[in-house]
N, C-alpha and C positions, 0 to 999 in steps of 0.2 A: 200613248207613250208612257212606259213608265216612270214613276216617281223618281229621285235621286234625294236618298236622307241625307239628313247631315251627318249620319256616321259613317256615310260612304263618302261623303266626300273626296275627292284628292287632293291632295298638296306638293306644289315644287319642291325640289330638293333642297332648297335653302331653307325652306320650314324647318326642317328634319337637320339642318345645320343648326338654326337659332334654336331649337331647342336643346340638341346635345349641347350645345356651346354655355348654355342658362344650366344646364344638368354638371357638366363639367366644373360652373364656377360654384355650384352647391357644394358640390363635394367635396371641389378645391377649400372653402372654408371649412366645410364642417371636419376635413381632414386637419385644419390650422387646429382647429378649437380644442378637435379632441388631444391632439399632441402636444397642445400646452396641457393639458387637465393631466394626460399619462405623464408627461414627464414629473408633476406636483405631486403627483402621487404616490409614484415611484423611489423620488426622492424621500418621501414620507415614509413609506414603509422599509426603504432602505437604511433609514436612520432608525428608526424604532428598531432595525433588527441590529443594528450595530450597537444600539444601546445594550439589548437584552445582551447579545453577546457578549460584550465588555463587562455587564453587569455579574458573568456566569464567572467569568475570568476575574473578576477582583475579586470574589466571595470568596471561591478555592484559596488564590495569595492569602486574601486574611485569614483564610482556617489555618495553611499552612505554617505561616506566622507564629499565629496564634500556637500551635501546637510545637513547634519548632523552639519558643520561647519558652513553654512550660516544660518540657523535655530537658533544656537546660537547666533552668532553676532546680526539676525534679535531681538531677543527676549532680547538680553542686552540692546537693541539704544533702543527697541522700546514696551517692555511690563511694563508697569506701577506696578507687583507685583512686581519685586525688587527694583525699586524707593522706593516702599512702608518699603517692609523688611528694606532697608539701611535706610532709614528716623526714623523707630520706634522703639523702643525696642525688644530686641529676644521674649521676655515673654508679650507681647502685643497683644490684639486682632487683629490688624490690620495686626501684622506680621502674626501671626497663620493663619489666613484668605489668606494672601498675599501669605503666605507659601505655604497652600493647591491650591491654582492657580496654581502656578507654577507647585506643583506636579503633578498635572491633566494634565496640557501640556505634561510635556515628560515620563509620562506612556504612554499618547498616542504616542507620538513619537514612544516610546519605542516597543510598540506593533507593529509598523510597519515596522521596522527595526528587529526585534530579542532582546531575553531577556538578551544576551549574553553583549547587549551594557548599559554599566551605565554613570549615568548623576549626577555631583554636582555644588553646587554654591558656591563662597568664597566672605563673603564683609570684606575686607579691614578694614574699619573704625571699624568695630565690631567683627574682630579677628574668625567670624564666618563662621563655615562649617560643610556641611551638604549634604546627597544624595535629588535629585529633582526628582527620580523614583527609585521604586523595584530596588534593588543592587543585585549581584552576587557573590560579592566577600567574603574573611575571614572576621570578624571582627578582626583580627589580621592585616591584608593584609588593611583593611582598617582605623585603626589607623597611620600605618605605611604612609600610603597612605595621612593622611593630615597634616602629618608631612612633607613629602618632598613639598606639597603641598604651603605649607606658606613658606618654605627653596625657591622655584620656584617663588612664586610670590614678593620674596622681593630680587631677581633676578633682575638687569636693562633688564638685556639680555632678560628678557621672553619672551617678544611679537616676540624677531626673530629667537626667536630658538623654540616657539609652535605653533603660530599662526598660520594657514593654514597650520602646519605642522602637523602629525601626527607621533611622534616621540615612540620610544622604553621606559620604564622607570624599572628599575628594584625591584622589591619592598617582600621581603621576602623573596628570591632566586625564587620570581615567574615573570614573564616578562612581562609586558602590555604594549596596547599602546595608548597615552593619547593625547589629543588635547585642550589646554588652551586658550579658548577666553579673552581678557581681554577688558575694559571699562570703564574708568576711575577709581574706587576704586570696582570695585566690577566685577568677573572673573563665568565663567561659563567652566566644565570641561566635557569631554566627556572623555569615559575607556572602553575597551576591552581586554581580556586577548589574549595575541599571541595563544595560544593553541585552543581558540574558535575561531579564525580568520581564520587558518589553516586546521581546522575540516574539512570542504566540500571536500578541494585537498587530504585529506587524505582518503576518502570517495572513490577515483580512485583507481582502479587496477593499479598499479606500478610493480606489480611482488610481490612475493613470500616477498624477502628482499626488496622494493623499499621504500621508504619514501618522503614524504613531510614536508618542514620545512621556518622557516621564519629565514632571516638573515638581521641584519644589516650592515651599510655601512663600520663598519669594518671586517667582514666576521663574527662576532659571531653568533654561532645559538642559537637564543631565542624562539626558543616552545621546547618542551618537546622531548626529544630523542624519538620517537618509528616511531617502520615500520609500513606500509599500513595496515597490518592484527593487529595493536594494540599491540603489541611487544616490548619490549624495542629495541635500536636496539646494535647489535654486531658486535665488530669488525673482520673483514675478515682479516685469516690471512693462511698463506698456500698456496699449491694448489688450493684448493678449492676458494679462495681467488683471485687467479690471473685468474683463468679461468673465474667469474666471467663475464658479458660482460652488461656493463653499461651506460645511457644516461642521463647527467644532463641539464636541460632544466630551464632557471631562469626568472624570470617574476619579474618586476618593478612597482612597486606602483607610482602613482602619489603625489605629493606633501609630499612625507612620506622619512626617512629614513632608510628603510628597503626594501627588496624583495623577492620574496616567490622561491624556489628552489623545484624545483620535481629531484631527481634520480630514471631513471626506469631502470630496471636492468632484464634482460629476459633471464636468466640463461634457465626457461624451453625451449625456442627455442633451444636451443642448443642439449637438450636430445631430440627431433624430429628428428634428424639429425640421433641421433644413433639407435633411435629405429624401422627406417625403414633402417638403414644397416640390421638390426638383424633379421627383417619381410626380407627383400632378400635374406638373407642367407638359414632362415629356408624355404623360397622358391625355394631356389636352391636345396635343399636336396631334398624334397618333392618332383620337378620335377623327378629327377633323380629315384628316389622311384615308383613313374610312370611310370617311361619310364622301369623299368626293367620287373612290372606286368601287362604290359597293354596287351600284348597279351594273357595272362591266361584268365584276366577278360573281354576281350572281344568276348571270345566265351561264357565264363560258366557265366559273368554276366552282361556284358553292353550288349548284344541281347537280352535276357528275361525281361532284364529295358526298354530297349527301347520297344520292343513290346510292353509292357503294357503302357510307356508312349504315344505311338499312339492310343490305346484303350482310354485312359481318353481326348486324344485331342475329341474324336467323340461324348462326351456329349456335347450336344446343350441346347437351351434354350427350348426345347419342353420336354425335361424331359426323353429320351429317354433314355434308360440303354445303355451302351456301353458293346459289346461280346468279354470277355475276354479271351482269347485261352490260353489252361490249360499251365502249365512251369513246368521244374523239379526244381524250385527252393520255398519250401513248403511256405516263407513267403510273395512272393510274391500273390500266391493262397491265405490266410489268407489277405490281404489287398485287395486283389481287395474281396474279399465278405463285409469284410468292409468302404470299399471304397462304396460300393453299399447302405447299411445301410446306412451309413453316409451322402451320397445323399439325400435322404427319409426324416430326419431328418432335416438334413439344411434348407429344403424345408419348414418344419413345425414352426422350429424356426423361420424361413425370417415371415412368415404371422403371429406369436406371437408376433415378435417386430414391427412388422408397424403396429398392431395394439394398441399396447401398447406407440408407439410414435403418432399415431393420437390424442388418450387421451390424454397423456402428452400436446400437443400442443394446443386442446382445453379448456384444464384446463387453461393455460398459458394463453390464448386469454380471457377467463371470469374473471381473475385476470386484466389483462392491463384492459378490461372493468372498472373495479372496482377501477381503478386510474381514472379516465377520470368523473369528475361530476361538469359537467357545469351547475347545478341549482345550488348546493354550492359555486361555483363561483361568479355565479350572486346575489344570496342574499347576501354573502358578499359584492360586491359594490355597493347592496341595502343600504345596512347599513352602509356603508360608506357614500352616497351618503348625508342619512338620517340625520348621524351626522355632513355634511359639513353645510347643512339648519339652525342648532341650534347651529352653531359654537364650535362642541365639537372637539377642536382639537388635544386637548389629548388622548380623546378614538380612533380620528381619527387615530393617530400615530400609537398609541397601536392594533385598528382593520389592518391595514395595514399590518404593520411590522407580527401581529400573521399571514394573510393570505399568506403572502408571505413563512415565515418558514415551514407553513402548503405542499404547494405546492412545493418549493423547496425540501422537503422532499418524497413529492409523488411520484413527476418525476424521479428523483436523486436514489431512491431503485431500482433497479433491479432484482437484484441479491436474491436468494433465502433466504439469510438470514442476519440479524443487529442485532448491540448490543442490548440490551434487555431497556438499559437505553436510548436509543435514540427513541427507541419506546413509551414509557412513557413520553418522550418530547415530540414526537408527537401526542399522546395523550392529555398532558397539554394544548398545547397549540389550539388543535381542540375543547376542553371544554372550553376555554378562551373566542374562538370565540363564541361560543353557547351561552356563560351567556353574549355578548355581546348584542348578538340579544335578547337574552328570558329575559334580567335582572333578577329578580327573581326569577326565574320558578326553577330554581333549586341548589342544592350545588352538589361539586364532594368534596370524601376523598381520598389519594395515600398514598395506603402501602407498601414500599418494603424496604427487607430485607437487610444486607448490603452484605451476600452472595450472592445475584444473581449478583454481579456485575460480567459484563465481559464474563455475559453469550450471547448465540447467538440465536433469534428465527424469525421465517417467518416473514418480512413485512407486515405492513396493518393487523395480526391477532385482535390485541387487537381494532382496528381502528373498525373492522366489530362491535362487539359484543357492543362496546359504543354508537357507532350513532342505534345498535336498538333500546339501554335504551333509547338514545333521541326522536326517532323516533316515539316510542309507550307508555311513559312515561309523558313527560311533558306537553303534551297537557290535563292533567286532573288540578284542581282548588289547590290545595294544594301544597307546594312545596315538588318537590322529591328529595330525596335521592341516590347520586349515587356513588358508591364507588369501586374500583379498590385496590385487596390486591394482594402482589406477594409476594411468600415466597419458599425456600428451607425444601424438606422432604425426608424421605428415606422409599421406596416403596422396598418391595420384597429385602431388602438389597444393594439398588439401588439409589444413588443421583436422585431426580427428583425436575421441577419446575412444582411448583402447583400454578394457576395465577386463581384469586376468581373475576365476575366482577357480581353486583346484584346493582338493584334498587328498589325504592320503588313504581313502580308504579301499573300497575295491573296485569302485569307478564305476561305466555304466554297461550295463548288459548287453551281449552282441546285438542283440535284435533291438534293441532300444536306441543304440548306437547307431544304427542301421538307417531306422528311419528318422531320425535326428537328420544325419548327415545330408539323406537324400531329398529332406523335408516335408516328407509324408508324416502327418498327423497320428500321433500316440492314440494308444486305447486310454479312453474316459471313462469307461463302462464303468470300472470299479470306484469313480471316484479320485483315482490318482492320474500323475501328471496332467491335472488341470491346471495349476499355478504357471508350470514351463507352457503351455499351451497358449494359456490366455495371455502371457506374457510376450512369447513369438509375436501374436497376431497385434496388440497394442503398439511393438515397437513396428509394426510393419507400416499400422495405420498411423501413427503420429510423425514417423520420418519420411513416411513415403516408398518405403520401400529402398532407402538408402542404406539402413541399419544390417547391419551384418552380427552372427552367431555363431560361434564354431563348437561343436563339441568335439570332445574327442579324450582318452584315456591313457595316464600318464607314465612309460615303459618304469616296470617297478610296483604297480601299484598307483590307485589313485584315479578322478575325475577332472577332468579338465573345460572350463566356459571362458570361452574368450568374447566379448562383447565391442565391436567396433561404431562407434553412433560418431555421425557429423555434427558439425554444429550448424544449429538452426539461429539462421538470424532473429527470426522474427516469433518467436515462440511466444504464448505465453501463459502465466501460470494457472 
């Protein structure tokens, strides 16, 4: 008789229970353990990254500050309009002129800082004040505003309680914060409201209830109550309240007295904790749910699984059917016949889509072509070149700056679709360039609707269809005519943009016309109408075949492209 080891032994099915049930409770802790450690962690590195990022954002404010402050003081010592303003009457040429100086200075300042920051001037002798850029604020807020204004400057104290300082002021129960240069009789003021200053850290995920706020140096909070998601905020009170689990992280301004606070508060880590006790549990059950039918279904259905799963391992890449050996189990028979169809298929599909993505990919390649025109390039710094010889340095600026928006636009699209009014900018400004080079050869008209705004359409379309008018147009003796109309209509009960673009020059050739109309494909050979070609095929692939193209030549003289495109809901750029 033979032996029986102990590694053959056998064991009841309950063995095979107490052990999963002992495996089960392993896991169950050591899933506890680890989800207290990930949540500590998390927390951790969540706050070190909130710090850094706070820390990225107060550094900018203080440079800006910083810089914002010395610009004033530069421009009190050292700009001649407020000499001027203080010297003349308010109601004088020379102030009004003096005036608009100034304001030209710090619009621009102000563009390059953000709109949020406002700039005024106060002269002393002349009891006068006034904004020096676009303002932000109420006129109420701003009344108020140079009332405390002139209460500050007839202050001894001013100059050490504003200057370099950037201090809190509160002004209509709204809270800003001001910075007062002063100059012998006449003050230059910088304004930001706390709630625009605050914007960006509140633009962080904090959590759920987390917030960001600005506090001054006696702890009051000056921006506006509300949480991360834009919420007023509320007070915790309860349970719910104390379980809470919260981190205040406070960031200090330079030269200001004030400091910006973030509480992040990560209530959700804490339901991670419980909802993988609860995924353990309903795992523990489950097991145990197993372990009582696994021997049923390992005769009557994990054998007839598994055979058939060995059968789909033995398809290869040679296409070879795999031999399914019959099972009393009827659905499994029904899938492997479809299993086999479905093969056949996949097969058919694979060679429809590389086919359909090689096209895509060459269409895409005859577009980038169609960005890339280094003769347009070089005639413009022909033309440049041309106007440096006759010292036009004005057109020069003008040709420059149109080439550069021209190209930076060309590069810079990618993406299957723009607004519709940026396209018509670049537009403008490729016609700009043209009556730069042709001077009188031609005029352009642009009509659009104030519905189309905000709609979205393919790159480069309107680009093709203009440089043909120039193309095959202005080389005749009279000046042409070229005109670009966009307008909203309702087709078939359907919003559509209908985009008109015709010139007056000799239109298109019969046989050109011909197969336009009938939609047979132009000769490339030489290089031409590839633009109109690769364009067709883009609008076909990007709407589906919804887009519509009319050519046709206008009685009189002249070319005529009518472009009907649906709108697409779901586009995107």
């Amino acid at each position: 008789m033979a032996k029986i080891t102990a590694g053959s032994k056998p064991y009841p099915i309950r063995h095979y229970v107490r052990i999963m049930i002992l495996v089960s409770f392993a896991v169950l802790v050591l899933d506890l353990v680890i989800s207290l450690a990930s949540i500590s962690i998390v927390k951790q590195q969540s706050t070190r990254y909130l710090q850094d990022t706070a820390k990225l954002y107060i550094d900018r404010i203080n440079h800006d500050f910083a810089y914002i402050n010395h610009y004033m003081g530069w421009t009190l010592a050292n700009d001649e309009s407020l000499n001027m303003m203080n010297a003349y009457d308010v109601n004088s040429s020379e102030f009004l002129k003096s005036n608009d100086n100034l304001h030209k200075r710090f619009t621009e300042l102000q563009k390059n800082y953000g709109q949020e920051y406002n700039f005024f001037f106060y002269l002393k002798n002349q009891s006068f004040f006034l904004n020096c850029a676009p303002i932000s604020v109420s006129y109420t807020d701003y009344l108020e505003l140079k009332r405390q204004i002139h209460s500050y400057i007839e202050d001894k104290d001013v100059y050490a309680e504003f200057y370099s300082r950037w201090t809190p002021i509160l002004v209509n129960g709204n809270y800003y914060i001001i910075n007062i240069v002063p100059y012998y009789n006449r003050y230059l003021i910088g304004l930001i409201s706390a709630d625009s200053l605050i914007r960006p850290l509140r633009q962080i995920n904090l959590g759920a209830n987390g917030y960001a706020s600005l506090v001054d140096e006696n702890g009051t909070t000056i921006s506006s109550p509300l949480s991360g998601n834009g919420k007023p905020l509320q007070q915790e009170t309860g349970w719910p309240g104390l379980l809470q689990s919260r981190t205040t992280i406070s960031s200090e301004f330079s030269n200001t007295t004030f400091s910006a606070d973030m509480v992040i508060k990560f209530g959700a880590f804490e339901k991670i904790m419980i909802a993988q006790l609860l995924i353990m549990l309903l795992f523990f059950m489950v097991t145990s749910t197993i372990c009582a039918v696994m021997l049923f279904f390992n005769k009557r259905v994990l054998g007839p699984i598994q055979n058939f799963s060995e059968n789909l391992a033995h398809i290869n890449e040679d296409g070879r059917s795999a031999d399914f050996k019959s099972s009393k189990i009827i659905e499994l028979e029904q899938a492997s016949a479809q299993f086999k169809d479905l093969v056949e298929q996949i097969k058919t599909f694979k060679i429809a889509i590389y086919e359909q993505e090689l096209e895509k990919q060459r269409i895409q390649l005859d577009y980038m072509k169609q960005q890339i025109k280094p003769h347009f390039f070089l005639n413009c710094l022909t033309s440049i070149y041309s106007m440096a010889q006759i010292q036009m340095y004005e057109e020069i600026e003008n040709m420059a700056m149109s080439t550069a928006k021209y190209f930076r636009y060309t590069f810079q699209n990618g993406g299957n679709f723009v607004r519709l009014e940026d396209e018509i900018e670049h537009v403008r400004i490729y016609l700009e360039i043209q009556r730069s080079r042709y001077r009188d050869a031609f005029k352009y008209h642009i009509e659009q609707d104030e519905a189309v705004r905000g709609l979205m359409i393919p790159p480069l379309v309107l680009q093709t269809f203009i440089e043909n008018s120039i193309k095959y147009a202005i080389s005749r003796d009279p000046e042409v005519q070229i005109r670009l109309a966009v307008r909203r209509r309702t087709s078939a009960g359907e919003q559509v943009t209908v985009i008109e673009i015709s010139d007056s020059g000799p239109g298109f050739g019969p046989r050109v016309l011909e197969k336009l109309a009938s939609g047979q494909p132009l000769d490339q050979s030489k290089g031409t109408h590839i633009g109109i070609m690769n364009t067709l095929k883009r609008l076909e692939y990007l709407y589906l075949k919804k887009a519509s193209v009319h050519f046709s030549n206008i009685e009189g003289g002249g070319a005529s492209v009518i472009l009907t495109l649906p709108d697409l809901p779901n586009t995107s750029t």
